[in-house]
N, C-alpha and C positions, 0 to 999 in steps of 0.2 A: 479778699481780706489782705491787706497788707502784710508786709513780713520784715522784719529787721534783720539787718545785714549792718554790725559792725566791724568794718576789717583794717584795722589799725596797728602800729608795731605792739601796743596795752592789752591791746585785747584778742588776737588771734592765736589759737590755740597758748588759749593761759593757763600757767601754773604745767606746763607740758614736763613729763618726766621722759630725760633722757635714754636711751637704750644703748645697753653696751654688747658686749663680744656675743655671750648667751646667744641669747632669744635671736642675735641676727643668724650666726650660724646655723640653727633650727630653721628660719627663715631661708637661708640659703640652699640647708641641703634639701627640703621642700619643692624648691623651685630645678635643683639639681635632678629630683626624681620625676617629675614632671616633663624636664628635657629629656633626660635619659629616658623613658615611657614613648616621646614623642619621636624620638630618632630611632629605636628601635621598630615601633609600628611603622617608620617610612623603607626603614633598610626590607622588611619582610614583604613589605608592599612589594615595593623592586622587586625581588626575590620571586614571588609567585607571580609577580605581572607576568605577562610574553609580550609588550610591549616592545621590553629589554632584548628579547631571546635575540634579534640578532647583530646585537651593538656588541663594539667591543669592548675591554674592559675598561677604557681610558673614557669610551662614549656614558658607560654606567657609569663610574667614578663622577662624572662631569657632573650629571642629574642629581645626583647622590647628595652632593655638595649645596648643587641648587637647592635640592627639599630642605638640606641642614639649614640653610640662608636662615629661619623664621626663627630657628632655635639660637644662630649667632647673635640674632637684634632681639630676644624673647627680654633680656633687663630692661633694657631702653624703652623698649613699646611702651611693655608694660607699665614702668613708672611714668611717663606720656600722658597714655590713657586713662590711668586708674589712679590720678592722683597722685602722685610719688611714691608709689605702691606695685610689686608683683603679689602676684599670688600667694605664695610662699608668706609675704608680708600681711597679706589679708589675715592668711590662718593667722598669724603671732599678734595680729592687731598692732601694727607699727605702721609709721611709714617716715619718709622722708620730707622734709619741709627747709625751710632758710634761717637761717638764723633768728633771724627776728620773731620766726614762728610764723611767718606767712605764706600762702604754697607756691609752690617750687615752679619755677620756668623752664620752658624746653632744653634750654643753652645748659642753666644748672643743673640738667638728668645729661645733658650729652656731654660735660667737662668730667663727669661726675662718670661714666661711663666709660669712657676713652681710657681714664685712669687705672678701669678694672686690672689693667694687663700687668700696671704697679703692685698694687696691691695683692690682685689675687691669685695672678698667673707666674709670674715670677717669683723666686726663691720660697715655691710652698707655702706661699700665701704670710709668710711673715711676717713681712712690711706692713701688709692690712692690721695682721693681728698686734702688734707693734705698735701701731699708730695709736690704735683704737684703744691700748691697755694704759697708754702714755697719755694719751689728749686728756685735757679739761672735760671738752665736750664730747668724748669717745666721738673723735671723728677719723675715718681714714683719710688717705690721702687724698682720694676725691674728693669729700667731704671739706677738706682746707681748702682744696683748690675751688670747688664750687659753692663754699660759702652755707655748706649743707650740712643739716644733723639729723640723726635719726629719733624720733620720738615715738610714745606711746600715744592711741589715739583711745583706749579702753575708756569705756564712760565711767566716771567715778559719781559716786553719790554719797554726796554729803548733804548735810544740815541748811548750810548758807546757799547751797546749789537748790534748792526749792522755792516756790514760787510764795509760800506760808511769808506771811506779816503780822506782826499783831498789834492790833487795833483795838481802842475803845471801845465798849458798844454805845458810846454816846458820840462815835465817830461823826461826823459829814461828809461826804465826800464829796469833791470839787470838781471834776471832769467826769459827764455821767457817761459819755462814749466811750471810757476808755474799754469796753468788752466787746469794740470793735478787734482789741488783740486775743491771742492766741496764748495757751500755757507755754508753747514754746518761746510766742514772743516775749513776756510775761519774764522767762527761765534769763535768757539770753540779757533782757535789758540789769535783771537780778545783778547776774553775773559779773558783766562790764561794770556796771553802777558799784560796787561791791570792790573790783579789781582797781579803779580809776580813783574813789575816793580813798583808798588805800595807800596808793602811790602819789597821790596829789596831781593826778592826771589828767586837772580841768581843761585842757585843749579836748579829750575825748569824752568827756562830761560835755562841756557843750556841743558838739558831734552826738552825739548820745539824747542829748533833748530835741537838738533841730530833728533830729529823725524821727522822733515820738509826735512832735508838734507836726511835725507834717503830714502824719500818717494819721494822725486824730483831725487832724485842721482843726487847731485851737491855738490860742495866743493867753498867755498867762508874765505874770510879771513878777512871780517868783525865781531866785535864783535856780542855779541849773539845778543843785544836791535838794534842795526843796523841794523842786519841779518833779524830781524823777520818782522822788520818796512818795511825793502823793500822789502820782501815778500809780507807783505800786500798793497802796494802801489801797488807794480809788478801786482797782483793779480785784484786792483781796474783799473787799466790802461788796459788791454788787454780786460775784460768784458765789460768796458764801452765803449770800442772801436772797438766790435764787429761786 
């Protein structure tokens, strides 16, 4: 079954609410207890190994350092791997994205990174706090330099966010494949369609039906806000009539 994927400056993570000093902090010291938990279980490790027993202190120190290695790069990875996201970020349901609301590249986690030692490690972290109490877009200094904001990613549920139309019951409907989609697909096309005639965003209105027509293979010769509306009617008529 197909799947819609519209990722455009209109329509990726829309309507996204920004995240300030709070919830990051929480976020932070999360991720703080976490390292601290994991450099502790390595220091005890050392400690009861005999591995160590006949190194010297400088030969322990060395290793010590090495096992810390994974807790010095634990931001970085993590927003890497998990999306612009630590763990710490998981629990608070945030994470980091681009301005535009589209996700984040390696280069903007590692600018974004580098900068921690601004922000968080010099002068008690008040630069960061500073930046972020100041900014528009509560961004720290990384965050200007990597062109990155912090958002909420918590699903919200609304009204418009539902796949529900309402229709005649003396309806027709025009395209009988459309239940080759999916309630998500369904959700998603909602959404954009919603967002785009809002903002007069017909470059991704058309972008938004090439993807529907192609995923249906059909050809119709209504305009695009037409097109997509009977889609979603088409779509609401054959489910409920199931």
């Amino acid at each position: 079954m197909g799947k819609l994927a519209i990722n455009t400056a209109q329509n990726v993570n829309l309507d996204y609410k920004l995240i300030g000093l709070g919830e990051r902090m929480v976020a932070f010291l999360i991720d703080g207890i976490i390292l601290l938990t994991y450099m502790t279980i390595m220091e005890n490790l050392m400690e009861i190994s005999k591995v160590f027993d006949g190194a010297d202190s400088w030969t322990q120190t060395g290793f010590l350092g090495l096992f810390y290695l994974p807790a010095f790069f634990y931001s970085l990875i993590c927003h890497i791997i998990f999306d612009g996201r630590t763990i710490g970020k998981m629990i608070m349901k945030i994470k980091v994205v681009r301005l535009d609301g589209a996700p984040t590249q390696w280069y903007n986690l590692l600018v974004r990174w580098m900068l921690r030692i601004v922000d968080i490690w010099l002068f008690f972290s008040s630069i960061g706090i500073l930046s972020i109490l100041l900014s528009d877009k509560k961004q720290r200094v990384g965050d200007s330099a990597a062109g990155t904001v912090v958002i909420s990613n918590k699903k919200k549920h609304k009204i418009t966010s539902t796949i529900l139309e309402d229709i005649n019951d003396d309806y027709q409907p025009v395209f009988s494949n459309v239940t080759q989609l999916s309630d998500k697909d369904i959700r998603i096309v909602k959404e954009a369609f919603l967002i785009s005639k809002r903002n007069s965003d017909y470059k991704t209105l058309t972008v938004l039906r090439k993807k529907i027509a192609s995923i249906l293979q059909v050809e119709s010769n209504l305009y695009d806000i037409e097109f997509i509306d009977t889609i979603l009617k088409d779509y609401n008529y054959y489910t409920q009539n199931m």
